[in-house]
N, C-alpha and C positions, 0 to 999 in steps of 0.2 A: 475615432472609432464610433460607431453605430450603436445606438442601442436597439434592442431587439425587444420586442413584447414577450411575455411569457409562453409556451405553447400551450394550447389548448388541451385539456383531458376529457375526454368519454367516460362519461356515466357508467355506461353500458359494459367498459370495457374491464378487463383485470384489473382487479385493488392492487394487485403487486406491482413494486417498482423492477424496472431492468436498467442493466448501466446502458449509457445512449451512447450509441454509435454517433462517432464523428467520421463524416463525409470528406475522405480527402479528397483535396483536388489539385491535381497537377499545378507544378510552379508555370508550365508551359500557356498551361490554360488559363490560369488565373491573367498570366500577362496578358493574352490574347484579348479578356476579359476587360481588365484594365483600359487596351488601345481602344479596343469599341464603345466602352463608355466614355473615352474623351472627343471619337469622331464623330457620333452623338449630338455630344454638346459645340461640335464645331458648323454650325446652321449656316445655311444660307445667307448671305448681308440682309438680303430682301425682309428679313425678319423687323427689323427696325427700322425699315423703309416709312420715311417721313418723321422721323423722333430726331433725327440727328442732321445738324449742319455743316460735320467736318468733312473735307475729301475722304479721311481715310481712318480708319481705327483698325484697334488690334489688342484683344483684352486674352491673358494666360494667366493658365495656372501657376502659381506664383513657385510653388512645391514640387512639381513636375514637369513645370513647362511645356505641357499641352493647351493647346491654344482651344479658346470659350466664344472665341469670336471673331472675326475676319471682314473686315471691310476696307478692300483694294490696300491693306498692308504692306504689299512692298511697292508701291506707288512713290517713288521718291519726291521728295521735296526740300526745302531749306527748313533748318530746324529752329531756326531763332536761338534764344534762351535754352533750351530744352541741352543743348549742345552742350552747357558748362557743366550739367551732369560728369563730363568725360572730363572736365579741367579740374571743379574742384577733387574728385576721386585723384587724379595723376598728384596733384598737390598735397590729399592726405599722405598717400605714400610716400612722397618723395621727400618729404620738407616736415623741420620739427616745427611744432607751433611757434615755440620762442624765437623762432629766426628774423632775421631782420630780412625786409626787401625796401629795397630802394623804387620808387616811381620813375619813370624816365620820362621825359616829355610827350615823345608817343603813347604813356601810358593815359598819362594823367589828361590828351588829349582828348580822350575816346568820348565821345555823346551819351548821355543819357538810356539809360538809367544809368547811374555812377555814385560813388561814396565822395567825389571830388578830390581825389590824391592830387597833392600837391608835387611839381617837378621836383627830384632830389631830396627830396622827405623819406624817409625812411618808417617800415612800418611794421607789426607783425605778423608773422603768417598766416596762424592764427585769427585773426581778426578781419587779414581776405579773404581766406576762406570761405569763410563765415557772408561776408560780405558777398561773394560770387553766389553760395548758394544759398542763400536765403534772401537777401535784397537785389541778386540778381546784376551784379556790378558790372559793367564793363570795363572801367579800370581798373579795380580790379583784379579782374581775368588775365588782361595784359601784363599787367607789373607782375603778378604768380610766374603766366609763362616763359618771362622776359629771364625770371627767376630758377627757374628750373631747365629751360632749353637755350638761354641766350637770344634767341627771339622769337615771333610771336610764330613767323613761320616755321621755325623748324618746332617747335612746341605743335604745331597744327598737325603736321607730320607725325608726330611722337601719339596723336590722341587716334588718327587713323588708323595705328596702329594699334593704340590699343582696344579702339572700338573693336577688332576684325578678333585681338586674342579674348575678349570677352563674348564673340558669338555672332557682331552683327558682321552681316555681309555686304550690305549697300550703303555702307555710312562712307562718307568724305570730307576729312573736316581741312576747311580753309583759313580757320579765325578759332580766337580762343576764346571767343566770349558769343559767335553765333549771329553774329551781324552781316549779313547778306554780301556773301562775294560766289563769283562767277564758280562752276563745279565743285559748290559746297550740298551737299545732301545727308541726308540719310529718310529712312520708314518709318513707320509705328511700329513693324514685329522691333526693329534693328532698338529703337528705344526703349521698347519693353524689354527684350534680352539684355541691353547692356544695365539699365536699370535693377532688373533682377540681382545681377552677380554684383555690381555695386555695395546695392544694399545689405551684402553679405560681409562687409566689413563694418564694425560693430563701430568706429568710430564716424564715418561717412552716417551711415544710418542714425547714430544720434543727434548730428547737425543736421541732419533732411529732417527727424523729428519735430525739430526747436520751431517755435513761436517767433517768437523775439530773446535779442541776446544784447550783452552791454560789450564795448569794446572796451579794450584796456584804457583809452584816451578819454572815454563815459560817453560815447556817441551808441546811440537804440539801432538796431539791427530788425529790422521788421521782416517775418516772413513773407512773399508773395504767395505762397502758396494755401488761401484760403480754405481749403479743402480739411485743413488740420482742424478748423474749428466749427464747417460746417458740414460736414458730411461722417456719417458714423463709421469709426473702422479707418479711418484716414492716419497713414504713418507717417507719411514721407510724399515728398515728388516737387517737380519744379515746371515753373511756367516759364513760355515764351510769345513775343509776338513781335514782327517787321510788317511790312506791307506783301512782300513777297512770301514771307512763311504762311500769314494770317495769323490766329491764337494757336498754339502747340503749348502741349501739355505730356508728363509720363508720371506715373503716383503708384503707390502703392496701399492696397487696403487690407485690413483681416477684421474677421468678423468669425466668431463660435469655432475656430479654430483651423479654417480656412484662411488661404490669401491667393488676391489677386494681384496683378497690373495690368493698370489702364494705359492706354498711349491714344494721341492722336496727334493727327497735323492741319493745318487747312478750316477748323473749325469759327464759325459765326459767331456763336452763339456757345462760349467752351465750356461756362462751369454746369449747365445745364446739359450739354452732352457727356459732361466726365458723368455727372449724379445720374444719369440714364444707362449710363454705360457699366457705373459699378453697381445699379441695382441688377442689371440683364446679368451680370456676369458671377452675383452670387446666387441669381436663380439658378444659372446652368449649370451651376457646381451640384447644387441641390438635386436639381433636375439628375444629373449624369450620376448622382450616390444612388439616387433610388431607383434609376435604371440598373445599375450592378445591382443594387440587392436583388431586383428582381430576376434578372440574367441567368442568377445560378442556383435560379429553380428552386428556390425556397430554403436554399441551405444556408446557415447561419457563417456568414463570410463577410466580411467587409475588405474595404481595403487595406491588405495589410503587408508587413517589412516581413524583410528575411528573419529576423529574431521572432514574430511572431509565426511563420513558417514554419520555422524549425522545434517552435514547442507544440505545437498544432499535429505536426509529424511524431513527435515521440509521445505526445498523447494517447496518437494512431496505432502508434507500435504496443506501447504497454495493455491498450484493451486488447488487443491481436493475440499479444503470448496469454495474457489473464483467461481470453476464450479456449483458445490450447489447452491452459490447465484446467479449468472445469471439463471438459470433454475428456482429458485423461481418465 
């Protein structure tokens, strides 16, 4: 919420106090209100024309999910890394930590990056997890899926799905770890949305948070995602990069009680367009608050929920009958 300055009083005017009229204003309008201060803040690409290296980005409101910024977003691409967002989440859910998973040779095959699982070594869930999203594993990701769908395709199957029931619409996944196969895709909005409702599970969100972790066998877990230590506001997100995706990146940040997410694909030059992206994107948060205050014409309104609504309204009503009875 806003805070508001004091109003000003006239010298000139009556020493007496009067009760203040509150200004209602329609729930209709206020949303009205609401839409125009997010289309506002959704600019032109042109705006950061020359600051950024990626094909494509796409930064929302984390809270509302009204988009802050748009550049060629659903422009598909290969996601790399950014992908096992959708595997480790399927793995939170599906599998206790303490579980065992076995490596299979196709697992413990997979290229680099990788923790090196051994073929027929058995490991805990728990501890891939952890491995896929923070060190970004490829085996990993495999031994997980191998573990919850019986193989890696049908696991690949099971994430496109669940990309589509979490909101994105052009995601396709081929692999369960994001390593370049023929009609694998997805976008920046498709990242930042599936990102978003991810991170609304409180246990996925405190492994995106983590640094670095120990695994139960004493092997260091390092996060890829430098953002947590250099950028202010940094909660969460995950990196990726092939030759075909480029650098892909999706994060999440809050700052004074705001948040965004950042996505991109295609990017040169990433950590430097994320830190450009999430300064632009807490500007136009700023920027689109004090467009609404202004909006409604000077009346003391911010943006607010039905519960504030609704005490705002019977504040309305009680000065209402209180002017009835003085007039009696």
């Amino acid at each position: 919420m806003h805070k508001f300055a004091p109003e000003q009083s006239n010298a000139k005017e009556k020493p007496e106090r009067r009760a203040e009229v509150v200004k209602l204003i329609p729930v209709e309008d206020l949303k009205r209100k609401v839409e125009e201060q997010h289309s506002v803040a959704a600019e032109a690409p042109s705006e950061l024309q020359g600051k950024l290296t990626c094909r494509s980005a796409y930064i929302m409101d984390a809270k509302t999910g009204k988009v802050l910024y748009d550049r060629s977003a659903d422009r598909p691409g290969q996601p790399a890394s950014t992908i096992k967002v959708i595997t480790g989440l399927i793995a939170v859910e599906s599998l206790n930590g303490n579980e065992m998973v076995r490596a299979s040779a196709y697992a413990a095959n997979m290229p680099a990056s990788k923790i090196y699982l051994k073929q027929g070594e058995s490991y805990q869930a728990n501890d891939l997890i952890n491995a896929v999203l923070l060190a970004s594993a490829n085996d990993a990701s495999v031994a997980l899926a191998e573990k919850v769908a019986g193989s890696e395709d049908a696991f690949a199957r099971l994430m496109t799905k669940k990309a589509e029931s979490l909101g994105a619409q052009n995601t396709i996944c081929k692999s369960a770890n994001g390593l370049t196969r023929p009609g694998q895709q997805t976008t920046a909005r498709d990242l930042a949305t599936v990102f978003n409702r991810a991170m609304r599970n409180p246990e996925f969100a405190e492994r995106m948070s983590t640094t670095q972790v120990r695994t139960s066998d004493g092997k260091v877990l390092r996060s890829h995602n430098k953002a947590l230590w250099t950028l202010d506001g940094a909660v969460g997100g995950k990196t990726g990069y092939t030759v075909a995706a480029g650098k892909t990146y999706v994060g999440k940040f809050q700052r004074d009680g705001q948040a965004i997410i950042v996505a991109l694909l295609g990017s040169a030059s990433m950590w430097n367009d994320i830190a450009t992206l999430v300064e632009h994107g807490f500007a136009k948060q700023e920027m689109a608050a004090r467009h609404y205050e202004d909006s409604v014409g000077g009346v003391r309104v911010s943006l607010v929920n039905g519960k504030d609504m609704a005490q705002r309204h019977a504040h309305y009503v009680m000065l209402t009958e209180q002017k009835k009875k003085d007039a009696l």
